[in-house]
VMD Tcl script that builds the backbone (N, CA, C; Angstrom):
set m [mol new atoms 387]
animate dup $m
set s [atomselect $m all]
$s set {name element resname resid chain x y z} {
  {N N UNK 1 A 78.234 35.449 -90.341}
  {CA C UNK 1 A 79.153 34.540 -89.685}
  {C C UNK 1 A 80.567 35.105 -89.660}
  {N N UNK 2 A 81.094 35.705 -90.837}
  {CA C UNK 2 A 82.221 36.305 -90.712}
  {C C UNK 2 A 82.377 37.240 -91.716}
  {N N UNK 3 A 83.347 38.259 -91.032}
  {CA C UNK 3 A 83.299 39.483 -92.069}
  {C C UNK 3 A 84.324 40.119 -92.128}
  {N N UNK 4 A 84.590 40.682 -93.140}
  {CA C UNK 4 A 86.542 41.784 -93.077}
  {C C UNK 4 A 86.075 42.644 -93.965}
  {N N UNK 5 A 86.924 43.866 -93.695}
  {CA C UNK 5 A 87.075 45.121 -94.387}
  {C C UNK 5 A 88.456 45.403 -95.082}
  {N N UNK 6 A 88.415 45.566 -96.338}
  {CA C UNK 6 A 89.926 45.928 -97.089}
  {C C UNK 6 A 89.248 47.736 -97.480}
  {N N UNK 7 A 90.854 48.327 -96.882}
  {CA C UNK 7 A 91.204 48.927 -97.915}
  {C C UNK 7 A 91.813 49.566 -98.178}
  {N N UNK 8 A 91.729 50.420 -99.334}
  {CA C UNK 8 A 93.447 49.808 -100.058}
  {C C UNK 8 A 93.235 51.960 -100.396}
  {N N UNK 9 A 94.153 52.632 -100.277}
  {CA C UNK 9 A 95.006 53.891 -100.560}
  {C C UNK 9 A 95.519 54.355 -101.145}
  {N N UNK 10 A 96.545 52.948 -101.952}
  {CA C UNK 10 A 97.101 53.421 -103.199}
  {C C UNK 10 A 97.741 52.397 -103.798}
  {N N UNK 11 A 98.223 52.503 -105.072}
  {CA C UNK 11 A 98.306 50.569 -105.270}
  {C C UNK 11 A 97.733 49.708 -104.587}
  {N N UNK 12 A 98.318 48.362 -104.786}
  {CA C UNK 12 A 97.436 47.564 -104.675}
  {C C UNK 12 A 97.185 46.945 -103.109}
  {N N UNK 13 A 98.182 47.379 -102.630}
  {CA C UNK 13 A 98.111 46.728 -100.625}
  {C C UNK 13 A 96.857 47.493 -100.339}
  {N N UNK 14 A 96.856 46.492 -99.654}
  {CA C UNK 14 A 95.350 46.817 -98.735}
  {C C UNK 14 A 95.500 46.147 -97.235}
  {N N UNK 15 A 94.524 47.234 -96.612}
  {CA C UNK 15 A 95.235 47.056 -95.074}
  {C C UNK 15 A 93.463 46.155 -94.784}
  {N N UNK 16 A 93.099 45.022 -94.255}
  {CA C UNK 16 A 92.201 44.130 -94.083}
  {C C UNK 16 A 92.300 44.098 -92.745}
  {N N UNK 17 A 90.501 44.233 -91.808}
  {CA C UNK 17 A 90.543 44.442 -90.740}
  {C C UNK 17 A 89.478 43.347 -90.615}
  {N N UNK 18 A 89.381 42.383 -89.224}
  {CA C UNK 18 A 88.517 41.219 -89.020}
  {C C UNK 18 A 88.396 41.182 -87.943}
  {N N UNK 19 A 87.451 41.329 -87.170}
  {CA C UNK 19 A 86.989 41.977 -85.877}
  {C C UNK 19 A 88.012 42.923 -85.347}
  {N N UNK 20 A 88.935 42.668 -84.633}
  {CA C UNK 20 A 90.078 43.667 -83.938}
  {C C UNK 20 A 90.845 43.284 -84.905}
  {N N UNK 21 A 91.471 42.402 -85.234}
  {CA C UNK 21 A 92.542 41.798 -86.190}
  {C C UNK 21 A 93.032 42.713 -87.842}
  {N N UNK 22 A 94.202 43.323 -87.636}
  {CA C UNK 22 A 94.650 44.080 -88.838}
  {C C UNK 22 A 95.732 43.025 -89.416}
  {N N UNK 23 A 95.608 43.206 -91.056}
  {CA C UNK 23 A 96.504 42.768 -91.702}
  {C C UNK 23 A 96.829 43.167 -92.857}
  {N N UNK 24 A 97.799 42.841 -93.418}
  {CA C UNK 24 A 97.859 43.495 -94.889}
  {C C UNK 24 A 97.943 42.648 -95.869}
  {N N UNK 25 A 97.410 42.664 -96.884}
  {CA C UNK 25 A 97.496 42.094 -97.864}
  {C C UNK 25 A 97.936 42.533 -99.665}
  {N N UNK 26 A 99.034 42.082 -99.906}
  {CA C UNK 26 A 99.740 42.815 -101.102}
  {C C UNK 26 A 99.915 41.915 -102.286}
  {N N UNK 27 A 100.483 42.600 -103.439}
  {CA C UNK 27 A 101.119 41.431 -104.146}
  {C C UNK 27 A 102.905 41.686 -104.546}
  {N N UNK 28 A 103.387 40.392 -105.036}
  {CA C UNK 28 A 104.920 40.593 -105.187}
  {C C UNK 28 A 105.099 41.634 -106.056}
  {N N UNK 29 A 106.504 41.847 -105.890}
  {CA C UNK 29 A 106.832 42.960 -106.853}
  {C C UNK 29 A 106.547 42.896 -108.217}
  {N N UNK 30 A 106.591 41.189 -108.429}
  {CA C UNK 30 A 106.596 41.082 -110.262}
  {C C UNK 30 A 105.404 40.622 -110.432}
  {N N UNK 31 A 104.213 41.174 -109.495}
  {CA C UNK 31 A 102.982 41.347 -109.993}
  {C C UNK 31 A 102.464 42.275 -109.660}
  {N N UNK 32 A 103.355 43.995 -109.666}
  {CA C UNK 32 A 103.072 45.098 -109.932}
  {C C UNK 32 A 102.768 45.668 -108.494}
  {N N UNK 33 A 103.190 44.627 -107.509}
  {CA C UNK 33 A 102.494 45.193 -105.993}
  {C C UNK 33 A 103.918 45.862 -105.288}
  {N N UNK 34 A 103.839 45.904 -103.781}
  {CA C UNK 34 A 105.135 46.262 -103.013}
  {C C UNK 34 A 105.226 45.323 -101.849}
  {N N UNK 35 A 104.779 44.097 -102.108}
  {CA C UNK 35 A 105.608 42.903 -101.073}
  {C C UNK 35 A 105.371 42.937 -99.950}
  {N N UNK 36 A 103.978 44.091 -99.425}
  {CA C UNK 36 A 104.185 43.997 -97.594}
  {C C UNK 36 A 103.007 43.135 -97.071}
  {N N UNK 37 A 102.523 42.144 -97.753}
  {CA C UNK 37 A 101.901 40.667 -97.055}
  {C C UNK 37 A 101.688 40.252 -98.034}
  {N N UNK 38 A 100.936 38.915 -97.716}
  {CA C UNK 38 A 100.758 38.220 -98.649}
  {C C UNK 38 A 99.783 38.636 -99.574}
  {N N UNK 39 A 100.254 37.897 -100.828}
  {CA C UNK 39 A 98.572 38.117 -101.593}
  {C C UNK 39 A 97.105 37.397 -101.652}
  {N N UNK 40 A 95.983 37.982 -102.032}
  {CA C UNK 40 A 95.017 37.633 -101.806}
  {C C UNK 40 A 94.281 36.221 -101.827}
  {N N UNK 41 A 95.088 35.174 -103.152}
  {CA C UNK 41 A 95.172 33.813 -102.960}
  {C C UNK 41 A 96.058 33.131 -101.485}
  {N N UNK 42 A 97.080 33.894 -101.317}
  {CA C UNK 42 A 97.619 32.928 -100.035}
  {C C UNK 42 A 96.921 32.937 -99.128}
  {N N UNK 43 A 96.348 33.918 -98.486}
  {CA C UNK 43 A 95.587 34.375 -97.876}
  {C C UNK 43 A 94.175 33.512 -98.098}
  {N N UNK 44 A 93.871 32.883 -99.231}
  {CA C UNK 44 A 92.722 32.301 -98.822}
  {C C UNK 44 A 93.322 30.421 -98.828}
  {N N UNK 45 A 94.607 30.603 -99.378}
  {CA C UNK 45 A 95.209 29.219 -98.925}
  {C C UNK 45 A 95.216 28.753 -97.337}
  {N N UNK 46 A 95.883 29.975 -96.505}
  {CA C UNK 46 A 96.277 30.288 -95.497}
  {C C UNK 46 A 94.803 30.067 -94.302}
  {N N UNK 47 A 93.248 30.057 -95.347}
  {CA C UNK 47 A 92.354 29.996 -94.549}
  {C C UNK 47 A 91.985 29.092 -94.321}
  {N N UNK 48 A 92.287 28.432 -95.548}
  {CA C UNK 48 A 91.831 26.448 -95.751}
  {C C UNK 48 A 92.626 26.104 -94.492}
  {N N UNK 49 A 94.027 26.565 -94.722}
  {CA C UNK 49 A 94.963 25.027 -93.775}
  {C C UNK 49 A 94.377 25.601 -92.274}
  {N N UNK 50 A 94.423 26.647 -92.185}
  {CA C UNK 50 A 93.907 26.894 -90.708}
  {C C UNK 50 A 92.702 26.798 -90.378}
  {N N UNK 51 A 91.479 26.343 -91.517}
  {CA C UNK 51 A 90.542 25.851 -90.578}
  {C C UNK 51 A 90.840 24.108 -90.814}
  {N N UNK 52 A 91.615 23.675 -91.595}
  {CA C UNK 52 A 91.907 22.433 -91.837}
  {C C UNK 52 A 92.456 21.597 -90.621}
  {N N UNK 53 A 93.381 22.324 -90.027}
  {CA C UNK 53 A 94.589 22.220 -89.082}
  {C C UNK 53 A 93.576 21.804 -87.413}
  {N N UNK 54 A 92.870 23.491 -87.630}
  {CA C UNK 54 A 91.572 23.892 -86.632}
  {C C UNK 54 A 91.182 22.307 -86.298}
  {N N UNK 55 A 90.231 22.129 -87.306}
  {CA C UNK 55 A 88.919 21.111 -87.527}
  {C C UNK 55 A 89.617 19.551 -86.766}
  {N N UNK 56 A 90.988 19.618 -87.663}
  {CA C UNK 56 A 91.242 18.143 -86.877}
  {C C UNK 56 A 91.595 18.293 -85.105}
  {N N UNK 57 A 92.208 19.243 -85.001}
  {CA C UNK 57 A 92.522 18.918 -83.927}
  {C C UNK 57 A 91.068 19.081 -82.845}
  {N N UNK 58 A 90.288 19.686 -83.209}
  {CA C UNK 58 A 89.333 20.114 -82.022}
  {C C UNK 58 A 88.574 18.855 -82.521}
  {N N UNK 59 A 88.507 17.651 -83.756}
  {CA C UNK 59 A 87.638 16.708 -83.714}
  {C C UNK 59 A 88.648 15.505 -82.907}
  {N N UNK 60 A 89.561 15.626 -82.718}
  {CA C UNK 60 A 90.814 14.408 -82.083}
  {C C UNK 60 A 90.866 14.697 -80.481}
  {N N UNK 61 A 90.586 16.166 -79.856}
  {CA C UNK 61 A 90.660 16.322 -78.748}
  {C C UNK 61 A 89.109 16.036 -78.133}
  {N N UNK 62 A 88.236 15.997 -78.776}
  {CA C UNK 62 A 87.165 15.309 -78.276}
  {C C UNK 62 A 87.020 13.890 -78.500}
  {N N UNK 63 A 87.728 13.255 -79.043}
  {CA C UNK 63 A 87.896 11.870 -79.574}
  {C C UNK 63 A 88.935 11.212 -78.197}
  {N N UNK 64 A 89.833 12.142 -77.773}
  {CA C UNK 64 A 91.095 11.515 -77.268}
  {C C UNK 64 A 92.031 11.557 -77.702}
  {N N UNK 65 A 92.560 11.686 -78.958}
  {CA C UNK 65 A 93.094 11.393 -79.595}
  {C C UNK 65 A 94.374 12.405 -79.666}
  {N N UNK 66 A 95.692 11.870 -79.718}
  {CA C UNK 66 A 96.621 12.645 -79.906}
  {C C UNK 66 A 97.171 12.870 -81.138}
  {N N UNK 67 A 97.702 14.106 -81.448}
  {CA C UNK 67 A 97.590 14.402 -83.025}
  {C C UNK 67 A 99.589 14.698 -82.972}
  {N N UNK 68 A 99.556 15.332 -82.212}
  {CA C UNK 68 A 101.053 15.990 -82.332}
  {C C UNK 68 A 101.071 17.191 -83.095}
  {N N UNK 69 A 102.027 17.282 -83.794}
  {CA C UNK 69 A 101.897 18.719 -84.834}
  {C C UNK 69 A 101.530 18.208 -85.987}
  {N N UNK 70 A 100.555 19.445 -86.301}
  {CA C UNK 70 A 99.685 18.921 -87.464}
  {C C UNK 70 A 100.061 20.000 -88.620}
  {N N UNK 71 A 100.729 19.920 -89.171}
  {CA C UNK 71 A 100.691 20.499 -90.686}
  {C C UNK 71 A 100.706 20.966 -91.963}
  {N N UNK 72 A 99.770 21.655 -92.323}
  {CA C UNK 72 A 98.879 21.487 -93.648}
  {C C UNK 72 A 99.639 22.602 -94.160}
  {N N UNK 73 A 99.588 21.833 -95.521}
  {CA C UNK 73 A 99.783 22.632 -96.666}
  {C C UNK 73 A 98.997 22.471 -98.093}
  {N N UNK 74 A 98.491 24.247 -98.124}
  {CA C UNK 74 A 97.706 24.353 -99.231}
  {C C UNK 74 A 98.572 24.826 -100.909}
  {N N UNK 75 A 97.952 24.732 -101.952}
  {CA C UNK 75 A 98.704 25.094 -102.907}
  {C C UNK 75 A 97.777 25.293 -104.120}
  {N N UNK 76 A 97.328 26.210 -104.464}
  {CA C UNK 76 A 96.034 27.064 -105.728}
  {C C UNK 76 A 97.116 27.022 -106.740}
  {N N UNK 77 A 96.516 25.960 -107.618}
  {CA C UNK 77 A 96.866 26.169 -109.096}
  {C C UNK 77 A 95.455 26.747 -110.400}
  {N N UNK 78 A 96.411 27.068 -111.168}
  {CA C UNK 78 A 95.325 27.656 -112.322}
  {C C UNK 78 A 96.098 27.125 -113.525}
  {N N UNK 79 A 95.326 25.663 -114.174}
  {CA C UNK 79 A 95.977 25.255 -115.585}
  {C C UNK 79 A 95.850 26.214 -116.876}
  {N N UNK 80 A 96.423 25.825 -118.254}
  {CA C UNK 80 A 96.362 26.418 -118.768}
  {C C UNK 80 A 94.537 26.768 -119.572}
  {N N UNK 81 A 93.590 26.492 -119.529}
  {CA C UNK 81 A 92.674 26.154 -119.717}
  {C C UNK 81 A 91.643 27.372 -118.689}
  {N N UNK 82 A 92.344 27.708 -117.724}
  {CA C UNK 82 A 91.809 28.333 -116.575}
  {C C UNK 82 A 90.895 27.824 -115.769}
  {N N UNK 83 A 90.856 26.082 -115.703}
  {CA C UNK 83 A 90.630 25.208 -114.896}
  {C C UNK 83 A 91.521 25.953 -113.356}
  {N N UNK 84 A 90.923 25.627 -111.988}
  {CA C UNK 84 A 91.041 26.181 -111.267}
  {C C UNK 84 A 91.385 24.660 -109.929}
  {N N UNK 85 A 92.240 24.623 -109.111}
  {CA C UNK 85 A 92.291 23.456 -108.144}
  {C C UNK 85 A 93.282 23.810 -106.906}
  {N N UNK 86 A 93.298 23.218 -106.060}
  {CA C UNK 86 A 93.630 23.082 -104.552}
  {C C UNK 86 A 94.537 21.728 -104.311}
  {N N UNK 87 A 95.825 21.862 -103.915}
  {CA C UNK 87 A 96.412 20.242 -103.565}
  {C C UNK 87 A 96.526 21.204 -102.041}
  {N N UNK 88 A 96.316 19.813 -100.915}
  {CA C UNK 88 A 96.336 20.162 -99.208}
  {C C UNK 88 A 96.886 18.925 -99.269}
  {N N UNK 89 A 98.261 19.093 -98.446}
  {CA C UNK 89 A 98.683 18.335 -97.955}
  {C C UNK 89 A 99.063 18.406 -96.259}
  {N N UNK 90 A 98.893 17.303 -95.766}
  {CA C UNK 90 A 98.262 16.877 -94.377}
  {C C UNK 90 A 99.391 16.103 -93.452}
  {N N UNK 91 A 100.294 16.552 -92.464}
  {CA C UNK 91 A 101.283 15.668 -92.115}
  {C C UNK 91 A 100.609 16.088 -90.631}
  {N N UNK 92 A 100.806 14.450 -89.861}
  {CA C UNK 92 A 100.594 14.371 -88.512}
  {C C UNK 92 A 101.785 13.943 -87.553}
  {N N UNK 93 A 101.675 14.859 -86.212}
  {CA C UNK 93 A 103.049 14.233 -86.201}
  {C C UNK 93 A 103.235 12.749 -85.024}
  {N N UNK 94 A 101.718 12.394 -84.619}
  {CA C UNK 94 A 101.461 11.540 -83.920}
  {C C UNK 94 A 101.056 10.248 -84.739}
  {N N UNK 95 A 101.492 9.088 -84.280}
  {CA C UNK 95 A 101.033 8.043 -85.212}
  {C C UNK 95 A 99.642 7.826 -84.953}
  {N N UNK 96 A 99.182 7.461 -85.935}
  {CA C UNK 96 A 97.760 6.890 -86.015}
  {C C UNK 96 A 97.359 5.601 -86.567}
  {N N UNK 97 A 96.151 4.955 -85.993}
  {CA C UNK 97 A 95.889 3.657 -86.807}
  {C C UNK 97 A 95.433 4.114 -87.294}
  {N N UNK 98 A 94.776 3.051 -88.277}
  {CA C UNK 98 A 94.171 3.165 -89.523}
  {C C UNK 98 A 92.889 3.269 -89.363}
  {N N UNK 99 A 91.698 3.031 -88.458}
  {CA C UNK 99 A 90.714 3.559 -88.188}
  {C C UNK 99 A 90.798 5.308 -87.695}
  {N N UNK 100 A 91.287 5.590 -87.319}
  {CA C UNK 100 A 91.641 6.744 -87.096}
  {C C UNK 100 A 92.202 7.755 -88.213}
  {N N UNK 101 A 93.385 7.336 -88.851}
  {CA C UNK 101 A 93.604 7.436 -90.010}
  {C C UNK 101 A 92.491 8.068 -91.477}
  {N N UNK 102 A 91.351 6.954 -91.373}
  {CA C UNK 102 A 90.293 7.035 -91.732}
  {C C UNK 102 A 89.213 7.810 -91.793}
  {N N UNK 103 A 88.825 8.420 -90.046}
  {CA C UNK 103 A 88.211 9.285 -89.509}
  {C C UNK 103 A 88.535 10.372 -89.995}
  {N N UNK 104 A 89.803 10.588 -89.608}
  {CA C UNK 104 A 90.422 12.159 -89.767}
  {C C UNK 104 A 90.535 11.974 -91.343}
  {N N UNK 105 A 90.674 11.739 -92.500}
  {CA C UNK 105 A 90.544 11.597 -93.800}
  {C C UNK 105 A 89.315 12.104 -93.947}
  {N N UNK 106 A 88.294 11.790 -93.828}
  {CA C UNK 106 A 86.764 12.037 -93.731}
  {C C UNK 106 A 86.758 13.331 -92.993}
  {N N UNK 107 A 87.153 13.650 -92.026}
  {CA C UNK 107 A 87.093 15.382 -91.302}
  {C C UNK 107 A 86.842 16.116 -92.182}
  {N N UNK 108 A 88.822 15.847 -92.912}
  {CA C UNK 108 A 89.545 16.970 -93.428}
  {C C UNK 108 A 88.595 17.721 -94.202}
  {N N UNK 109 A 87.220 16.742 -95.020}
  {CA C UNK 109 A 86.983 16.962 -96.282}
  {C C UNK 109 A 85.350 17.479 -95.492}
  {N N UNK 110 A 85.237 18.130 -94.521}
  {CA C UNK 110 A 84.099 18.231 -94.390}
  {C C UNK 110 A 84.326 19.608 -93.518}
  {N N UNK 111 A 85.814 20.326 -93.244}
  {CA C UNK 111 A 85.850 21.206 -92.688}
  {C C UNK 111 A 84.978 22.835 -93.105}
  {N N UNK 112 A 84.756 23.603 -92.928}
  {CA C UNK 112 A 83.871 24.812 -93.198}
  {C C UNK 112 A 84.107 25.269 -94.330}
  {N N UNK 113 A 86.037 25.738 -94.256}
  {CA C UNK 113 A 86.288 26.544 -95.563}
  {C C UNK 113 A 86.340 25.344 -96.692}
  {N N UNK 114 A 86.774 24.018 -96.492}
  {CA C UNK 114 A 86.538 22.749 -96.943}
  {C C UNK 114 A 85.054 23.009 -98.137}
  {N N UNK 115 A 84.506 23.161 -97.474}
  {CA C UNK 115 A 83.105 22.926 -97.764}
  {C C UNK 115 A 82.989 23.896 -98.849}
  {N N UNK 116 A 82.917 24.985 -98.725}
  {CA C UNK 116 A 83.090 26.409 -98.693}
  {C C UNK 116 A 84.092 26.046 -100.443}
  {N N UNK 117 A 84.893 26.571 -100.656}
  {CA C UNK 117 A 85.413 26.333 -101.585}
  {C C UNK 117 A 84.924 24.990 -102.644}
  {N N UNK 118 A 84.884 23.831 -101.967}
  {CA C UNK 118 A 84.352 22.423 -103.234}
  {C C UNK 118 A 83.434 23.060 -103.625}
  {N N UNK 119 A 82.408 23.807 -103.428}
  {CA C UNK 119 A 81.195 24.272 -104.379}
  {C C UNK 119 A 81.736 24.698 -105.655}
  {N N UNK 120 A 83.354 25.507 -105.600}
  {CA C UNK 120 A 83.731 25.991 -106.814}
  {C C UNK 120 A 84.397 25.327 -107.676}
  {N N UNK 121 A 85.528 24.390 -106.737}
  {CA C UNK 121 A 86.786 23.969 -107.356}
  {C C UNK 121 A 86.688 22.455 -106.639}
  {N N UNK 122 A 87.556 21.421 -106.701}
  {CA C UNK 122 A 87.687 20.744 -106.655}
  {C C UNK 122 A 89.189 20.911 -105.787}
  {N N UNK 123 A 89.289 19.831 -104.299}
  {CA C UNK 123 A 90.641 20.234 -103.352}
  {C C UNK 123 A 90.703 18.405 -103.211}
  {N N UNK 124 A 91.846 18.171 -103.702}
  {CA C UNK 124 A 92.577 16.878 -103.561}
  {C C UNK 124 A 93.531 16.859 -102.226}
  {N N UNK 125 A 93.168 16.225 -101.450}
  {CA C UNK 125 A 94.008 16.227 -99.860}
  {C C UNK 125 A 95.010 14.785 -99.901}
  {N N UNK 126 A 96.355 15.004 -99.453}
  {CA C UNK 126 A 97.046 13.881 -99.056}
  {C C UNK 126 A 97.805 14.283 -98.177}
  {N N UNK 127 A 97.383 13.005 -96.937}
  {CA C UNK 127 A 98.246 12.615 -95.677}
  {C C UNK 127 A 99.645 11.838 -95.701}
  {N N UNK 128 A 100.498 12.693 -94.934}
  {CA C UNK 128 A 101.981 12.294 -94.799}
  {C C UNK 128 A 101.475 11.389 -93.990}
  {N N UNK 129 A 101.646 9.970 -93.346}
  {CA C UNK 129 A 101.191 9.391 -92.547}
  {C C UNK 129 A 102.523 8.883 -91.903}
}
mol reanalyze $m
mol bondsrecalc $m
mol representation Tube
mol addrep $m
């Protein structure tokens, strides 16, 4: 279904290729990297909100439904315990009722990478409404 190639030359950047699509992926300086993309957690933050973002709108444009600007923000924490979790937060910029409201609540949590990740961790979502 989907596939990428890293790789990496010398330290830790790595150049990641996904069908035609090049990117790089690094870490900050004060985690021993050289800063030229993101690192490998944002990058899978970055996958949630965009299939998050994805999912609603292509389930609202078959609905009718106007969404406005939609967006998500992801955030990977690691407690001290090395418990592992996800906060997504969800702002729409179209009003919605509350049946609707509802619907898209229920989406969010059923999107691919959605899915995809709860097998491991646990992702708590809240809507700016």
């Amino acid at each position: 279904m989907a596939k990428a190639t890293s790789v990496g030359i010398e330290g830790v950047a790595q150049v990641i290729t996904a069908r035609h699509h090049r990117m790089t992926a690094d870490e900050p300086l004060s985690e021993g990297g050289t800063d030229t993309g993101p690192a490998p957690y944002e990058i899978l933050m970055a996958a949630l909100c965009a299939c998050s973002s994805a999912t609603l709108r292509l389930y609202a444009a078959r609905k009718g439904w106007e969404l406005g600007r939609i967006e998500v923000r992801c955030v990977f924490a690691r407690d001290e315990a090395g418990g592992e979790s996800i906060r997504r937060f969800v702002s729409i910029g179209a009003p919605q009722g509350e049946d609707q409201r509802a619907r898209l609540a229920d989406i969010i949590e059923k999107t691919p990478v959605t899915r995809t990740l709860k097998r491991a961790m646990a992702i708590a979502t809240t809507f700016d409404w």
